[in-house]
C-alpha positions as CSV (number, residue, x, y, z in Angstrom):
1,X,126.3,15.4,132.4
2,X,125.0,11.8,131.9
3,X,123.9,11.4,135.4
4,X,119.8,11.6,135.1
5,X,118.7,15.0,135.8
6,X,116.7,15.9,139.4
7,X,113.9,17.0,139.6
8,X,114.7,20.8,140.1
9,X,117.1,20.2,137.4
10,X,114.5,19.2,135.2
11,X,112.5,22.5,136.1
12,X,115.9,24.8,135.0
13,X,116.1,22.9,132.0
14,X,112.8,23.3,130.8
15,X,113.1,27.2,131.9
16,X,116.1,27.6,129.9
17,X,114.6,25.7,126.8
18,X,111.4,28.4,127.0
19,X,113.9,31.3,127.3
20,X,116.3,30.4,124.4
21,X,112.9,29.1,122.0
22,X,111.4,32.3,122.7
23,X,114.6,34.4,121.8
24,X,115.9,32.7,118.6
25,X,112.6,34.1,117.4
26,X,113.3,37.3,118.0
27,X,117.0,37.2,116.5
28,X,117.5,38.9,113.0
29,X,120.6,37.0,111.5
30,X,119.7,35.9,108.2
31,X,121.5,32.7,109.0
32,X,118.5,31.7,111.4
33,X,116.7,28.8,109.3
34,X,113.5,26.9,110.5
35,X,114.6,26.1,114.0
36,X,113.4,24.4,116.9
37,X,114.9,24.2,120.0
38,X,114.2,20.5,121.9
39,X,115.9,20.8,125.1
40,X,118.8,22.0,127.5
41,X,121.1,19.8,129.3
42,X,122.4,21.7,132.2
43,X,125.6,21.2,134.7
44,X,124.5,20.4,137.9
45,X,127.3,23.3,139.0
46,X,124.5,25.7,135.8
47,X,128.2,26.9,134.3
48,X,127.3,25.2,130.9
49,X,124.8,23.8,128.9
50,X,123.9,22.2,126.1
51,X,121.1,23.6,124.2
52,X,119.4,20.7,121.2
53,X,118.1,22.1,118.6
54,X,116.9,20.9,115.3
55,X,116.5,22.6,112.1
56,X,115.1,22.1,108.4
57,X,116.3,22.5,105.5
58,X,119.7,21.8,103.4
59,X,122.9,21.1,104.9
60,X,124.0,24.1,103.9
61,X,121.1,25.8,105.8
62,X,122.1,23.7,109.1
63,X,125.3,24.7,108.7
64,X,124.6,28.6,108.6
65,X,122.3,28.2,111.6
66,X,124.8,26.2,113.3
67,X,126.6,29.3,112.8
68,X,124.3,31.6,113.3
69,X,123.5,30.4,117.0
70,X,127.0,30.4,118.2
71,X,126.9,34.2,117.2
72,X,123.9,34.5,119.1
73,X,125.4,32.9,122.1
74,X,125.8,35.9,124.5
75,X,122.7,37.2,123.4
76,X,121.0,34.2,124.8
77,X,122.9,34.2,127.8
78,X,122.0,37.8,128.6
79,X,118.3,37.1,127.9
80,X,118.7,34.0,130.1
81,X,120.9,36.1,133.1
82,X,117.8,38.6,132.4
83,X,114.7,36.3,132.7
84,X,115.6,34.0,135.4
85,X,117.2,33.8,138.7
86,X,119.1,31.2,139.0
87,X,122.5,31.9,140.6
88,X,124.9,31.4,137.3
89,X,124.2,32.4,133.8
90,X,125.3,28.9,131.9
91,X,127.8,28.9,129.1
92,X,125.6,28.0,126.1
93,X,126.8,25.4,123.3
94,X,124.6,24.5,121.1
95,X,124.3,20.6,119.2
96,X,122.0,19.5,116.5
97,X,119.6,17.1,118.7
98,X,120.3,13.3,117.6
99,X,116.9,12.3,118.4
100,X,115.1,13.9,115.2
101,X,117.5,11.3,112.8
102,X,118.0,8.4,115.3
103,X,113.4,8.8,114.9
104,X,114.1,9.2,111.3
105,X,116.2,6.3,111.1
106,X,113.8,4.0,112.8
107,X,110.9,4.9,110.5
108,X,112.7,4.5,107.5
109,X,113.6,1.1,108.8
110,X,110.0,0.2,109.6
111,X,108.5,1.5,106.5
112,X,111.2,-0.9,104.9
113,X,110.1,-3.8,107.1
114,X,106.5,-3.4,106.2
115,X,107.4,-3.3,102.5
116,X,108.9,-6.7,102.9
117,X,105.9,-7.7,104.6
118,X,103.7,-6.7,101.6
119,X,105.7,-8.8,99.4
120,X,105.6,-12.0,101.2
């Protein structure tokens, strides 16, 4: 999947993100923390998918979402196979989105950087 999606890709992707957002909030597990979905990367062949999420809190509380979502898994794939028309229902596996830390990362990094800068 690291070929750059198309444009129609793009679209199912996006669809699929709406879908599964709009879902988690209507799931009841206990295990569901302050989540956010922040994209789907889909197959070209839509068998599987990769759903990014991101979630506050502990790690404790990651972990029990992280656990919590791959419970919810065929739920989300029957809301998807019942919302949309695209021709498969994708496998769903969900990953905690490495953006949110890599962007974490970097600001640390520059509010380090400018605090050298006031010292100088």
């Amino acid at each position: 999947m690291s070929h750059p999606p198309t444009p129609r890709m793009r679209k199912v992707n996006e669809l699929l993100r709406e879908v599964i957002a709009e879902e988690t909030t209507e799931l009841k597990d206990p295990g569901i923390g302050f989540l956010t979905i922040t994209g789907v990367e889909t197959a070209p062949d839509l068998r599987h998918a990769i759903v990014y999420y991101s979630v506050l809190g502990t790690d404790e509380e990651a972990a029990a979402t992280a656990a919590a979502l791959h419970r919810a898994g065929p739920r989300l794939q029957s809301a998807i196979s019942r919302q949309t028309r695209i021709k498969y229902t994708p496998v769903l596996e969900f990953r905690v989105d490495p953006s949110i830390e890599e962007g974490l990362k970097i600001d640390r990094l520059l509010h380090g950087l400018d605090r050298e800068g006031e010292k100088e």
